[in-house]
GUZA-725822 format. One record per residue: residue in one letter; z, x, y of N, C-alpha, C in turn. Coordinates in steps of 0.02 Angstrom, whole numbers, plus 50000, padded with zeros to 5 digits. Layout:
aZXYZXYZXY ...
//
This chain:
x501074970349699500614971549643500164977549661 x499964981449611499604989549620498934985949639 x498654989849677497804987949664497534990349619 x497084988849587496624993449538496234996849568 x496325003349558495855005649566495125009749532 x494545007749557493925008949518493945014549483 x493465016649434493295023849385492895026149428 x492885032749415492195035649443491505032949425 x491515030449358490685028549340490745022549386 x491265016849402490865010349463490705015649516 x491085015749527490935020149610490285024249602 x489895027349560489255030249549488905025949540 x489165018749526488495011949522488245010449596 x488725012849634488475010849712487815014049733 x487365009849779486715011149752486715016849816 x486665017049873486705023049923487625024249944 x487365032049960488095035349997488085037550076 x487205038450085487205039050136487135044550162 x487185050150104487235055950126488005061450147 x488315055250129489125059550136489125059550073 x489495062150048489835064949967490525062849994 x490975061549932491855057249918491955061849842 x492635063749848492945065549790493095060349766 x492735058249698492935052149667493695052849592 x493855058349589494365061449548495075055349574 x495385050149536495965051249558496585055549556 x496525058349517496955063649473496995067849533 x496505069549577496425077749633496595072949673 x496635066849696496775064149754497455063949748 x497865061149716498675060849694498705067349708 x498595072249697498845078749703498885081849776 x498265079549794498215081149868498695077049917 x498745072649903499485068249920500055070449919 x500145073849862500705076949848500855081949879 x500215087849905500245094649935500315091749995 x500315086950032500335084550092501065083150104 x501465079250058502205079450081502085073350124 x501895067250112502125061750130502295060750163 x502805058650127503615054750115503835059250161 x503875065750145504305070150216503875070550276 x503405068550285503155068750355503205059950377 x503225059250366503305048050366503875045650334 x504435048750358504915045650327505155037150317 x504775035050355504975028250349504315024150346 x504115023250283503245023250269503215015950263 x503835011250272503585003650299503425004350379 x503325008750414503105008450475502605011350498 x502295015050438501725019350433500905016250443 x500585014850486499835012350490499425017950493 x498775017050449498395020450418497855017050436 x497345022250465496595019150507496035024450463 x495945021350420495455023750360494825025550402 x494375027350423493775028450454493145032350402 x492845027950382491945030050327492345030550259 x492775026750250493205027450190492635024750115 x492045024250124491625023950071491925019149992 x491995022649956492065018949899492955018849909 x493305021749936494035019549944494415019849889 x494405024049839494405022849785495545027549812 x495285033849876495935037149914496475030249938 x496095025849954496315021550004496765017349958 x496625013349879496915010549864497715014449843 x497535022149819497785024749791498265026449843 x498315026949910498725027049935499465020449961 x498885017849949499315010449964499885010349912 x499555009849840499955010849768500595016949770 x500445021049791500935025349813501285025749857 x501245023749929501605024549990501965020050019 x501525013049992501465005150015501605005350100 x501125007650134501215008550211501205002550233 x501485000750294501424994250336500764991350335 x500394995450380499834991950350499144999250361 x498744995950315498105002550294497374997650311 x497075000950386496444997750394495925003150390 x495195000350339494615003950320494245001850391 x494075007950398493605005850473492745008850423 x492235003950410491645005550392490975000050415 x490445002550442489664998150436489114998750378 x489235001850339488605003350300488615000150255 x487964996950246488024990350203488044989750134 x488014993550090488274994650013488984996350018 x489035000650053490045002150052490234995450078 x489904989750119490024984750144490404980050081 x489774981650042489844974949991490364977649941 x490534983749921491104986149890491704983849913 x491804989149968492494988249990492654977150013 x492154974150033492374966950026492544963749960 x492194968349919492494963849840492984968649825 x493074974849838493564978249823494344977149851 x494334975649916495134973649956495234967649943 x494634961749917494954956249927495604954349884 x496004951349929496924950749864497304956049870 x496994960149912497384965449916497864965849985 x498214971049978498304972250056498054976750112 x497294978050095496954982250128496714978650161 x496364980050237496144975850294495604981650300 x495014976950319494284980650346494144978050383 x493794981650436493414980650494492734982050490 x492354978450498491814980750501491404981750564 x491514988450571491294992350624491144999650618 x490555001550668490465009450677491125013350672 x491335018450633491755023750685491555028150705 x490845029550728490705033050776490485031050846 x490635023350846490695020750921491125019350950 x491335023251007492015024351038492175016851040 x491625012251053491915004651084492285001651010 x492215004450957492545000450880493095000650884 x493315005650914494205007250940494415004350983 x494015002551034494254998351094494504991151070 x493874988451049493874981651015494384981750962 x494414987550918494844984250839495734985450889 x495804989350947496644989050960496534985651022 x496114984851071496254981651121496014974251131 x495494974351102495094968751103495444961951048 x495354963050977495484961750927496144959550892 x496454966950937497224967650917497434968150847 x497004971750816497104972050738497364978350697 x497434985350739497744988950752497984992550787 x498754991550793498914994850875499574999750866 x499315004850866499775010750864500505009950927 x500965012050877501445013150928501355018950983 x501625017751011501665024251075502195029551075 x502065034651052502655039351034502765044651085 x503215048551094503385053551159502925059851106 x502515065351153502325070451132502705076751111 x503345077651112503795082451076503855082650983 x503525078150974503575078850882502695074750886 x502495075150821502105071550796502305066850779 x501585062950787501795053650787502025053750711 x502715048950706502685047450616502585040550587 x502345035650652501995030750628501275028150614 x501145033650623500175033950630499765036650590 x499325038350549498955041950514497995039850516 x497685045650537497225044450519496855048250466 x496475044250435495965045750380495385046350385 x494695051850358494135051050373493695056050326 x493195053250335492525057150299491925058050328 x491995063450344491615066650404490895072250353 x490785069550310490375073950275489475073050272 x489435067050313488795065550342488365071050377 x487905066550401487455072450463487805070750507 x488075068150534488335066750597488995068350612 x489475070250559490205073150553490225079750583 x489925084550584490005091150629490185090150701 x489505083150723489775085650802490365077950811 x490365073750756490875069750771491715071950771 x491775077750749492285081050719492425084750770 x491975088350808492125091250864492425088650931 x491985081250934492335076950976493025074750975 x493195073550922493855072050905494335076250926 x494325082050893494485091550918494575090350998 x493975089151038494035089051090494585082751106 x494555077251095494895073551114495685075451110 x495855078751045496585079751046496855084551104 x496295088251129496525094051199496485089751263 x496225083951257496165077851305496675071951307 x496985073251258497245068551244497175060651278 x496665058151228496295054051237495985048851168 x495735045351163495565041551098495795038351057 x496125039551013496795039450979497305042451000 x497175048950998497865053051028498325052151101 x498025045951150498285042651188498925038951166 x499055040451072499705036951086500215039251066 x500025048251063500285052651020499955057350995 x500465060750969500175067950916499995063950846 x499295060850841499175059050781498705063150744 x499285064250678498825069150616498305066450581 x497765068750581497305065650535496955070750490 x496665067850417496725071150362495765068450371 x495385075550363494785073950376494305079150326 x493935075750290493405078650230492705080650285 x492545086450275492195089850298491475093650274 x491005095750278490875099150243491035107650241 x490985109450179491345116650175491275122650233 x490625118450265490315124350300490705125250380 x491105116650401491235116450443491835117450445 x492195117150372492805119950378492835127050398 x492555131250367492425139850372492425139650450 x491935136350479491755137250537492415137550580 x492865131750591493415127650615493785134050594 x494075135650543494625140550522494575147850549 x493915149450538493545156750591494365159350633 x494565165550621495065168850635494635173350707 x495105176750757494965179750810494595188150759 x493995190050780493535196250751493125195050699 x493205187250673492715185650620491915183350693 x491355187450648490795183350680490615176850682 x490935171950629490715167450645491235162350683 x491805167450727492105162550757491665159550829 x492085155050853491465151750888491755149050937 x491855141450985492095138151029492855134650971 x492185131150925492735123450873493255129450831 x493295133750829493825137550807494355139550855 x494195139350917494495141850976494795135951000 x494625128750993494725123251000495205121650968 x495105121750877495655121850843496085124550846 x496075131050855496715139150853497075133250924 x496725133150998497335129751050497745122851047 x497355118451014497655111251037497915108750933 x497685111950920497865110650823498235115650808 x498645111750731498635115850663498535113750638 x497855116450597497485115150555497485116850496 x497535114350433497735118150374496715115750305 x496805119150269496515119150236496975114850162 x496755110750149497185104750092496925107650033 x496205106150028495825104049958495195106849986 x494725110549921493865112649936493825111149868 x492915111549876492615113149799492685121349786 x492635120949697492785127349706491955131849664 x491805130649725490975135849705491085139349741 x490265143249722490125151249732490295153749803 x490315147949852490355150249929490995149449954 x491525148249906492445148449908492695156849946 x491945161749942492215167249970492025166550036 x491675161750073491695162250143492105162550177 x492605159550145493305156450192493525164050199 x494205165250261494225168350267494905171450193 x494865176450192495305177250129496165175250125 x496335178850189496875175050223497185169450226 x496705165050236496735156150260496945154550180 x496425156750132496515153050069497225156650041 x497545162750065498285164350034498755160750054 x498655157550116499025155750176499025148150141 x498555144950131498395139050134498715135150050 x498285140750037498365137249953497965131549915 x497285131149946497165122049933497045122049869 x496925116349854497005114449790496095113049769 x495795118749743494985117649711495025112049673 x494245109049678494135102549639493395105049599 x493435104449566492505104249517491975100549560 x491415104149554490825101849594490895093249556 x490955093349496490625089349461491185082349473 x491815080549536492085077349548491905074149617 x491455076149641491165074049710490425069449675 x490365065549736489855060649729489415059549788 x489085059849803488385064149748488515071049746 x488295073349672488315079349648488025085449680 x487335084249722486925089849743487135092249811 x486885097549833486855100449897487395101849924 x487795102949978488475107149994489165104749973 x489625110049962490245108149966490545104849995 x491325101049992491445099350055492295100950051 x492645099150087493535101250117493605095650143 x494375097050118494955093550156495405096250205 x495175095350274495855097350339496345094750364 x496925098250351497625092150388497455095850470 x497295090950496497275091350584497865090650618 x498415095750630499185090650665499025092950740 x498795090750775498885090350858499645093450876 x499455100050932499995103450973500015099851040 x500655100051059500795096851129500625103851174 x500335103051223500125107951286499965106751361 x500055111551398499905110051461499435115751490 x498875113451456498285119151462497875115951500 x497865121551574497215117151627496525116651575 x496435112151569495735111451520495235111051574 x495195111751616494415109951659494495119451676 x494875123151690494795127951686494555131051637 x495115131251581495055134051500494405133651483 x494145126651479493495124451449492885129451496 x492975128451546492435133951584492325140551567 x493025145451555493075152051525492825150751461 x493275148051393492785148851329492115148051357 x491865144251387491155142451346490785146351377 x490715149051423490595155651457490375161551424 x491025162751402491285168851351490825167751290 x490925161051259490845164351205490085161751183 x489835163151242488935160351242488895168451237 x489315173151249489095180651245489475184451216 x489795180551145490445182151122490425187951095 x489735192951057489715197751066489775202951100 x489675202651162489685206851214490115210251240 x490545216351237491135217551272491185213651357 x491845210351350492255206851411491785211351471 x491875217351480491645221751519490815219651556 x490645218851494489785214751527490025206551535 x490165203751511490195198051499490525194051556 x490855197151573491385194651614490925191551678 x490465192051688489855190151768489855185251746 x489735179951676489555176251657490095168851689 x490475171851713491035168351746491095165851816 x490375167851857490295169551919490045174751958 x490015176552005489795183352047490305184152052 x490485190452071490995195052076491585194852021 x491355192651962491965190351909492185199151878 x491675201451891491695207651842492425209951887 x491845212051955492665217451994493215214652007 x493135207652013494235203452005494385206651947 x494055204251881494475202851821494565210951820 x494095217251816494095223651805494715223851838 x494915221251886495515224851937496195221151896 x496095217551857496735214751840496935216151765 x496395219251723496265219751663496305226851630 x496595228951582496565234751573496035239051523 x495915242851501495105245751467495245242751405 x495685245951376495675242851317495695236351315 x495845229151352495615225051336494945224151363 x494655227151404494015224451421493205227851366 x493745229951332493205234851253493075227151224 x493785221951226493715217251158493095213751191 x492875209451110492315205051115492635197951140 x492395192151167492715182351158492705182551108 x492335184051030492375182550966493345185450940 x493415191850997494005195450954494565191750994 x494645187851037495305184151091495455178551051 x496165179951036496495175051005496675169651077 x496995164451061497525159151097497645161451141 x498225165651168498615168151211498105171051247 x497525176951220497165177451284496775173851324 x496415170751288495965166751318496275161551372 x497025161451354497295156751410497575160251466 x497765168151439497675173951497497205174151529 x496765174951531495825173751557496065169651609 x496045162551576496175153351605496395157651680 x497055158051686497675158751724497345164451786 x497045170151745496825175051800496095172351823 x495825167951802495175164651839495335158851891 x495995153451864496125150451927496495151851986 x496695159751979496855161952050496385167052056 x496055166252046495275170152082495105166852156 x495315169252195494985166652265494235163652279 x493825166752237493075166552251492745162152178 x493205161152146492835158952083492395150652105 x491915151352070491445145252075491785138252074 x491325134052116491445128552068491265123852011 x491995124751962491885124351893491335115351887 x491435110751940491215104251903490395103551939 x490075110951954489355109651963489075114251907 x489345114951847489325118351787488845112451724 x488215113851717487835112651675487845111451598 x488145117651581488115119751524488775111851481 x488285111051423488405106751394489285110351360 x489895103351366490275103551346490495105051302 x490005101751239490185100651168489575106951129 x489485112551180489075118251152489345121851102 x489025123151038489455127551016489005132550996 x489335140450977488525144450967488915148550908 x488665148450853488675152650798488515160650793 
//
């Protein structure tokens, strides 16, 4: 049996949001489903589990069920009006909630280890997982640096992604998409773009389509294609845009305790030609790297190093004879500088 799912006017009866905004459109959600390709990425969608995370009014969640009918689809939420929704909303259904943080690493522990209420298969890292999916709404105050963590986690492979290349489909706000997408010579590329460009592919799904649709880079949106939604289909109406990112995790064998040392280094001075910058790596970093490096690359900025270099960098810093050591390094992990 279909679930019903709510109109936009119930879902606007809910008395707080909390400060995230939800595309309440079903019409743009089916669609965005559709630009996603499913069925061809999950071919066998009775084996498909779905870990909903701040899934709010859920209005995506039923609608996916109605369409996909996955094995099974769990809402991971604490906030206590979405509380009282989504309990009158799943009941009879075949949606399962947890009620828990997902921004406390221990909700994951407890809901697959503890609980045993969702437990991902374990897939080999040569393909992406096709029994797994995660879902989320990251459009809070607290979704920027929770989003980053995650980011980080997939280069860690760690968290979830301990059981696989799991894709997850994550609402953002507009600003952090721009940010995330940031191409190598744009200024506002940064670390979480450099993060994304190595261990992701990241696509742009769905945005609103207001006045600041020209931030993105022009490229991304030819490339991408997402599908604009009307301000006036998000809930609550006021204050920023927000996006939809397909996150698919790359398999790699990138020294990350190295890597991570060079970006963040770099691109604390990402303006700076390599040429100055390069000390920032240690004493004597300038005259190794000068000796191994040629002018024209030491003109470029960290803002202008795509992938491949920056893991060139990696490679010529861990056979540096003299280079520091990286784990009496201060500087906060999860830094990022605009």
């Amino acid at each position: 049996m279909a679930i019903r799912i709510p109109t936009a006017k119930e879902l606007r009866s809910i008395k707080h949001y909390y400060g995230f905004k939800y595309l309440l459109n079903s019409q743009t959600h089916e669609s965005i489903f559709q630009k996603l390709q499913i069925e061809a990425k999950y071919k066998d969608l009775s084996k498909l589990k779905v870990l909903d995370l701040y899934p709010g009014p859920s209005n995506h969640s039923a609608l996916f069920v109605n369409l996909f009918k996955p094995a099974q689809y769990m809402l991971m939420d604490s906030r206590p009006d979405f509380l009282r929704h989504i309990e009158s909303f799943t009941k009879g259904t075949s949606l399962q909630f947890y009620k828990h943080d997902p921004y406390e690493w221990k909700s994951y522990i407890d809901l697959i280890e503890k609980d045993k209420l969702f437990i991902p298969s374990i897939k080999p890292r040569d393909l992406v997982h096709d029994e797994c999916l995660v879902i989320a709404n990251l459009t809070g105050m607290i979704g920027e640096g929770l989003f980053m963590q995650w980011l980080a986690c997939i280069g860690n492979k760690n968290w979830l992604q301990k059981y696989g290349r799991i894709r997850m489909l994550v609402w953002v706000p507009e600003s952090t998409a721009i940010k995330v997408l940031a191409k190598p010579g744009e200024q506002i590329r940064s670390k979480c773009s450099v993060v994304a460009d190595t261990f992701t592919d990241t696509r742009l799904i769905a945005t609103t389509n207001s006045t600041s649709l020209r931030k993105f880079n022009s490229k991304i949106l030819e490339k991408h294609e997402p599908i604009l939604f009307p301000t006036e289909d998000i809930w609550l109406t006021g204050g920023k845009p927000i996006s939809l990112l397909e996150v698919t995790p790359k398999e790699h064998n990138v020294d990350l305790d190295n890597w991570d040392y060079v970006t963040k280094h770099l691109l604390i001075l990402k303006s700076t030609p390599l040429l100055e910058a390069l000390d920032s790596l240690g004493h004597g970093a300038k005259d190794y790297f000068t000796g191994k490096l040629d002018r024209e690359f030491l003109k470029k900025t960290a803002k202008d190093l795509d992938t491949e270099e920056f893991l060139y960098l990696t490679n010529l810093f861990d056979k540096w004879p003299f280079k520091p050591d990286i784990y009496m390094d201060f500087i906060d992990v999860f830094q990022d500088n605009d």
